[in-house]
C-alpha positions in Angstrom: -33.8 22.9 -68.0 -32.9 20.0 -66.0 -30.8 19.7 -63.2 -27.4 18.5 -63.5 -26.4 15.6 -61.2 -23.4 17.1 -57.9 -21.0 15.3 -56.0 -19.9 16.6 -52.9 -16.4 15.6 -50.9 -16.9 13.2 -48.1 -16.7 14.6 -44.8 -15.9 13.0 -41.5 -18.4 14.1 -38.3 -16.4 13.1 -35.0 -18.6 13.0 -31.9 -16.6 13.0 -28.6 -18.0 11.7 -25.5 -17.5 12.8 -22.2 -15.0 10.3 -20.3 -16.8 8.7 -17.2 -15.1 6.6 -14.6 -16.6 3.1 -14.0 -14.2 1.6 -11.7 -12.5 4.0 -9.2 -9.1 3.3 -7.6 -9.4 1.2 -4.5 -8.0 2.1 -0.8 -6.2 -0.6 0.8 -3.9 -1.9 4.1 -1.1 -3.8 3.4 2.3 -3.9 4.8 5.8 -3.0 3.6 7.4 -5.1 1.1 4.1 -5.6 -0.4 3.1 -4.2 -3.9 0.3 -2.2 -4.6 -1.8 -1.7 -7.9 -4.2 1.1 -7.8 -7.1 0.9 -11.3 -9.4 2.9 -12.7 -11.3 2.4 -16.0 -12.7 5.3 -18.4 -14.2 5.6 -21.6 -15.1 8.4 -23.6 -12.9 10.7 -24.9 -9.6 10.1 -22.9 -6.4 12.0 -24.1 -3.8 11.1 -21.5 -3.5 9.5 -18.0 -1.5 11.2 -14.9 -1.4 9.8 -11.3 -0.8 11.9 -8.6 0.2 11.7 -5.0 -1.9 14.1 -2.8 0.7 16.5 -1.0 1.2 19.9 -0.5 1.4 21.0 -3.6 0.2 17.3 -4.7 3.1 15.0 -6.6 3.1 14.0 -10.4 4.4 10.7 -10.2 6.9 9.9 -12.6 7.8 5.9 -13.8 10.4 4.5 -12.8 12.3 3.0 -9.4 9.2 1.3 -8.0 6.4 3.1 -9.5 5.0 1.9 -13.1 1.8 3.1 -15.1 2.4 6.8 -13.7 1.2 7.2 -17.6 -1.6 4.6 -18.0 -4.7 3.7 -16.1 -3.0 1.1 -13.7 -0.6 2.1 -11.2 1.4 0.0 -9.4 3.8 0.4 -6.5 6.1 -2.2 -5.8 7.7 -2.7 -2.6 5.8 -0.4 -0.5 7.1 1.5 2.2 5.9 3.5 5.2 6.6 7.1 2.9 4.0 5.4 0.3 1.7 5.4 2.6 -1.1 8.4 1.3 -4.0 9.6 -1.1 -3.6 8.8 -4.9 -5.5 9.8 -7.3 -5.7 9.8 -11.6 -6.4 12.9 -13.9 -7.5 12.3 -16.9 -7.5 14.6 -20.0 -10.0 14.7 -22.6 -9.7 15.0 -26.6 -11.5 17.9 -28.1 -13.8 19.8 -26.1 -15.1 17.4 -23.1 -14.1 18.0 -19.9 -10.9 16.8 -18.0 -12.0 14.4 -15.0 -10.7 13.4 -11.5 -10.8 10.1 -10.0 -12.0 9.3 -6.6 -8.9 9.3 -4.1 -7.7 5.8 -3.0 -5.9 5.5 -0.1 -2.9 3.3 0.6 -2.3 2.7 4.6 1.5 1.0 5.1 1.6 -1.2 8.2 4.5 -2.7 10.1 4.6 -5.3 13.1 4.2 -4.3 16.4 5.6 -5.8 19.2 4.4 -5.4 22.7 5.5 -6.7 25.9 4.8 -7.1 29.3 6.6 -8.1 32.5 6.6 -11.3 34.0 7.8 -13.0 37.1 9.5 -16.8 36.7 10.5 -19.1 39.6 13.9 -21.4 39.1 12.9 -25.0 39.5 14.5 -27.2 42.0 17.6 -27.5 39.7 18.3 -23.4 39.7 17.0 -23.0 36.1 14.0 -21.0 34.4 13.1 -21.2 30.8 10.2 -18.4 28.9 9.0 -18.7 25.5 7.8 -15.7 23.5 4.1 -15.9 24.6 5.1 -15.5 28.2 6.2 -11.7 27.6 4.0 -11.0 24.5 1.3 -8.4 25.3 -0.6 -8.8 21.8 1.7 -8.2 19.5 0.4 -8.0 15.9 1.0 -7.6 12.4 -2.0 -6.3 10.3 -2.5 -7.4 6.9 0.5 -9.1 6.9 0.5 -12.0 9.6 2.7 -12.7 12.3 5.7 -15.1 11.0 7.4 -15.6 14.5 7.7 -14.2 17.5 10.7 -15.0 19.3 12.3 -13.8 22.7 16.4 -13.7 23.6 17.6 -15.2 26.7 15.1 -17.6 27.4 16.9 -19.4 30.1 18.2 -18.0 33.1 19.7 -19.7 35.8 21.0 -18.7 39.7 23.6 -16.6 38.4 20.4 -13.9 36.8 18.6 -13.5 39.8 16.9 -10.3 39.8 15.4 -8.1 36.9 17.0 -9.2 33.8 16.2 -7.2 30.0 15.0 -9.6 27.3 14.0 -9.1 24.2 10.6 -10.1 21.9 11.1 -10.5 18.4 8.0 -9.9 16.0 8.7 -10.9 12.2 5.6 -11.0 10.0 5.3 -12.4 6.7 6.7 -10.3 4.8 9.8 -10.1 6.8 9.7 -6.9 8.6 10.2 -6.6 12.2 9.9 -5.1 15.4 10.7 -5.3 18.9 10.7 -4.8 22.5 
């Protein structure tokens, strides 16, 4: 006898791939007030994003206040401060089977202006007066990644009446408008 013609259901065949990391989160130096976006990209098969913050035990971050993309795989800080500084990393989760993955740890360094000082000796002029500017007391005072805005020093005249050691003060501002002084 012949053979009679069948007809099966369609079926589906989902093949998951492992995720792998292409781009892994950057370290950086910036200073405060600045914003910071850490990225990583992934394909395969990715279930969910998580940044952390290394610590002891390490932090889930969590959106909100300054932080976005806790969730997603761009974070970004804004308005870093000296506590930001640290290690971050991502963890990613997988769909089905493949395993969970790690990115590299990026490193995000917070610096502020530092100002530095050193002692200096004037002589009145003929009419009993003395003026300084900043760079006669600054020492090499810097401000990394940021720039130095101004430096400024208070008094800067002096006159018989401050003979004898007298305190001033040197004024860093960068660009970002911290500050520091001594």
């Amino acid at each position: 006898t012949p053979c009679s013609p069948v007809t099966s259901d369609t079926v589906s065949l989902n093949v998951n791939q492992d995720i792998v990391i292409g781009v892994q989160p950057t370290s950086d130096t910036l200073c405060e007030g600045s914003d910071k976006t850490f990225t990583v990209s992934a394909t395969g098969a990715i279930g969910t994003y998580h940044w952390y913050k290394v610590g002891s035990p390490d932090i889930a971050l969590t959106n909100g206040g300054k932080v976005y993309g806790a969730l997603s795989s761009e974070l970004t800080i804004t308005n870093i401060s000296s506590s930001d500084a640290g290690d971050y990393y991502l963890f990613i989760t997988s769909i089905g089977p493949c395993p969970n993955v790690y990115s590299d740890t990026a490193t995000l360094t917070v610096v502020v202006p530092t100002a530095i000082c050193q002692d200096i000796t004037v002589q009145l002029d003929a009419s009993g007066n003395a003026n300084i500017v900043a760079a006669d007391i600054d020492n090499g005072s810097n401000a990394p990644a940021c720039g130095i805005a101004s430096l400024t020093v208070s008094p800067n005249s002096f006159t018989c009446a401050e003979l004898g050691d007298n305190t001033v003060t040197l004024t860093i501002t960068d660009n970002n408008g911290n500050t520091d002084f001594c």
